[in-house]
N, C-alpha and C positions, 0 to 999 in steps of 0.2 A: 504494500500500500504506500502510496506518494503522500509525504507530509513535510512541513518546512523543516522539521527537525531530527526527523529520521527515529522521533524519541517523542514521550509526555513527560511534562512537568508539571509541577502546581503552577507554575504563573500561567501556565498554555491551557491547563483546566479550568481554571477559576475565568481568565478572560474570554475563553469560548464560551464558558456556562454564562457569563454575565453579559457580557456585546460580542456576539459572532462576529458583525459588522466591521468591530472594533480592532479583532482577532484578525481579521482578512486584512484589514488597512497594515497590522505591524508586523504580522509573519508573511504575509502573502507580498504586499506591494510596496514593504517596507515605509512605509508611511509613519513617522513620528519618531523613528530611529535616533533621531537627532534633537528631540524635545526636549529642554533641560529640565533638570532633575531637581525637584521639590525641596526645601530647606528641610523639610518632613526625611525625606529618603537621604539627603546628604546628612543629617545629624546620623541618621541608623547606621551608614555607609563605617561613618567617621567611630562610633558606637564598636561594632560586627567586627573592624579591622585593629583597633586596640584590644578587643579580646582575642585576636586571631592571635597578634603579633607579640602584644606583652607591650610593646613600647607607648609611653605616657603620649597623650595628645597636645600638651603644653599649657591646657585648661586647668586648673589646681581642680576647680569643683567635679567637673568631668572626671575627670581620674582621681580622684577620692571614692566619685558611685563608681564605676567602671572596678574599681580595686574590691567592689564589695559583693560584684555579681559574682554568683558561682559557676567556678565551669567544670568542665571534664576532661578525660584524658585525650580526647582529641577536638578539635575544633573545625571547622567549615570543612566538614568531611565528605566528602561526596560520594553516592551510593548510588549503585544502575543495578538495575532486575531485570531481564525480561517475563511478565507473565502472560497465562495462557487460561483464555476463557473462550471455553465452549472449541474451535478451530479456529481463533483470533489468537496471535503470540500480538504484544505489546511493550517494547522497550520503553523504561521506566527510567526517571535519573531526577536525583534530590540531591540537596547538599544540608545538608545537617549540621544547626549553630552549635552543638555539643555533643558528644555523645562518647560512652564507655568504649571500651575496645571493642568487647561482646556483643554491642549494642542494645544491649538491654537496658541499659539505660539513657534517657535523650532529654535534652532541653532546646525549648524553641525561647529563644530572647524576641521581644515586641517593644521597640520602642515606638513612643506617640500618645494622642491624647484620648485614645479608645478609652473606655472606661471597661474593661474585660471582668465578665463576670464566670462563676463558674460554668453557667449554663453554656456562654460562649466558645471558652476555652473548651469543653466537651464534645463541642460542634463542631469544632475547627478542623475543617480538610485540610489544610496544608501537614499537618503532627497525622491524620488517619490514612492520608497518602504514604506517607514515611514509613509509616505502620504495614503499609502494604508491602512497601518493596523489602523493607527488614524481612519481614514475615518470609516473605521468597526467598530470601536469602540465608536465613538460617532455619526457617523453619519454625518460630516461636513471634507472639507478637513481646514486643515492648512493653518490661511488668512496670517499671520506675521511668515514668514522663512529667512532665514540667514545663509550663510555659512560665518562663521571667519577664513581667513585664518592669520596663523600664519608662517611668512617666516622660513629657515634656510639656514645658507650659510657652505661654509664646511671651517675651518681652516687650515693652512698651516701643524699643524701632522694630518691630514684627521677628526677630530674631528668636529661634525657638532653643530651649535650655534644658535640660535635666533638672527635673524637680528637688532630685536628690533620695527620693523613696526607690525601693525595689518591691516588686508584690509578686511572688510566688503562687502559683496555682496548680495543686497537682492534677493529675485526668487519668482516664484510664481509655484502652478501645479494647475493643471484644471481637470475638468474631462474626457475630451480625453486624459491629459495623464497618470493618473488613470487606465484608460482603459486598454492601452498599455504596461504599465505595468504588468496588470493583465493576458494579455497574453502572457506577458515572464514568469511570475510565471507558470501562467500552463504548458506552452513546458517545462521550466528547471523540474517541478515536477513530471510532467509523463517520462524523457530521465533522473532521477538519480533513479525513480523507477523502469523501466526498465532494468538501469544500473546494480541494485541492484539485480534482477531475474534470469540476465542471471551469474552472479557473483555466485550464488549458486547454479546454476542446474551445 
């Protein structure tokens, strides 16, 4: 099957499930490739890579929170599965903000000004996705998960900051929702292959 990525992600899930249209403009006709990047995504960016790297961002307040998030023994891990539903095989690939060697254990970091409640953090595809490919890949889902969120508030010149709180939430996935997941992967996989067929004829 012909796809712009030869793979699924959660950003390629989530933006097919929410604007196809939107999906066709940035993988198809690359349309917004070149959009600058939100003060929102540049804080996370700047966030994601001093936990990757260890080294201070030069912000005292920033890296006082940053020193208090918890992480694990590996960081921006990236993991690819292929799975197989029904006669459909599906290349998978996530990158994972934390996670044990074993994998069993994982943390997803959120920085921003979401207010995340347990109910949300439960729901969250992008940690049930993850869940999938682990699952494929060792066979076991993920017992010890944790989304960190990391607040931000906005400053009076529109500059947005770490509030300086950290709020942990822990979640769990099962294998029903494994499942249901598994049959969002398939509809987004066959409606961007699709997408992709009728794009060329």
């Amino acid at each position: 099957m012909i796809t712009p990525r030869g793979y699924l992600s959660w950003s390629q899930l989530f933006l097919w499930e929410s604007a196809p249209e939107r999906y066709k403009d940035y993988y198809l006709d690359g349309i917004g490739n070149s959009i600058p990047l939100s003060r929102g995504v540049v804080l996370g960016k700047d966030v994601a890579t001093a936990l990757e790297t260890g080294e201070e961002t030069g912000d005292e307040l920033r890296d006082l929170v940053i020193a208090q998030i918890p992480r694990l023994a590996d960081s921006e891990r990236e993991i690819k599965a292929t799975i197989k539903i029904g006669k459909i095989e599906i290349p998978l690939l996530g990158k994972l903000d934390a996670s044990s060697k074993d994998l069993m254990t994982i943390k997803e970091y959120k920085t921003g000004q979401t207010k995340w409640t347990q109910k949300l953090v439960d729901k969250q595809g992008q940690i049930t996705m993850y869940c999938v490919i682990i699952q494929a890949l060792t066979g076991e889902i993920p017992k010890d998960i944790e989304l960190v969120h990391i607040p931000t508030k906005a400053l009076p010149d529109g500059k947005l900051e770490l509030t300086g709180d950290i709020i942990r939430i822990p979640t769990e996935r099962t294998t029903i929702d494994i499942l249901k997941m598994k049959s969002r992967i398939k509809n987004a996989w066959l409606g961007i292959g699709k997408m992709c067929e009728e794009a060329i004829i």
